[in-house]
C-alpha positions in Angstrom: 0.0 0.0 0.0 1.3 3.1 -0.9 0.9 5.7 2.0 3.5 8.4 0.8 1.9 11.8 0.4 1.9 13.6 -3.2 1.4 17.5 -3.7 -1.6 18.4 -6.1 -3.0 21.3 -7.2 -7.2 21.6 -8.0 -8.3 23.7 -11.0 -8.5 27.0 -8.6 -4.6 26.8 -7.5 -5.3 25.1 -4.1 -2.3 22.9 -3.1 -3.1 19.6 -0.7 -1.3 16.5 -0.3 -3.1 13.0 -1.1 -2.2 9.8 -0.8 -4.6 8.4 -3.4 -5.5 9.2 -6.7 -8.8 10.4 -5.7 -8.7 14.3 -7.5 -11.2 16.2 -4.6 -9.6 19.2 -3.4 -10.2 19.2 0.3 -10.2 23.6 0.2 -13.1 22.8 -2.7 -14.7 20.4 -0.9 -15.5 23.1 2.2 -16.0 25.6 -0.2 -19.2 23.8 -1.7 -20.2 22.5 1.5 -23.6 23.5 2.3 -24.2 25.6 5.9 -27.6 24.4 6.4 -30.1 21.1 5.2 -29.3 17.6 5.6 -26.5 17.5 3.2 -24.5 20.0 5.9 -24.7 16.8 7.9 -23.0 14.4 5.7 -19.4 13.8 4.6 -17.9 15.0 1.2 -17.9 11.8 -0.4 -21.4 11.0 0.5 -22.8 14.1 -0.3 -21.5 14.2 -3.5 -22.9 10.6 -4.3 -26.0 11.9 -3.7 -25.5 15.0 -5.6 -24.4 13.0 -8.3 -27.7 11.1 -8.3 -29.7 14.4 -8.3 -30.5 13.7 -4.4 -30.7 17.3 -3.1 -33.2 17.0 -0.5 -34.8 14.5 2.3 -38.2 14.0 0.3 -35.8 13.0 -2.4 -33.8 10.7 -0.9 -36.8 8.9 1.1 -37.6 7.5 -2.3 -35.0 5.3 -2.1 -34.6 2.3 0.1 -31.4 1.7 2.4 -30.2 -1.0 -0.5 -30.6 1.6 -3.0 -29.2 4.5 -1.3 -26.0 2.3 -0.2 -25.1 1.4 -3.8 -24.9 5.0 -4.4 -21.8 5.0 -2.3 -19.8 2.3 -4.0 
């Protein structure tokens, strides 16, 4: 496993170090956070699985059953 640490830059000129090849800039990640609702709540890569499913709110996402909403996250 490789654990050593490798400088990137985003798009907007943020540096960060990862470890994986995974491209989210943490500094971008905040940035788009939301301050309030139940996406607020969850972690980056959560939210943005359910962004990425068009899941913006809890009406939404109570369409979906736990099975469902769990292979959102693989």
């Amino acid at each position: 496993m490789n654990t050593s640490k490798e400088l990137k830059t985003c798009d907007k000129g943020h540096k960060y170090y990862k470890s994986t090849d995974c491209p989210s800039c943490p500094t971008c990640q905040q940035e788009s956070k939301p301050s309030s609702g139940f996406l607020s709540k969850l972690s980056s890569p959560a939210r943005n699985a359910l962004i990425h499913e068009g899941i913006t709110t809890l009406e939404q996402l109570s369409r979906f059953s736990e099975k469902e909403i769990l292979r959102f996250m693989e």
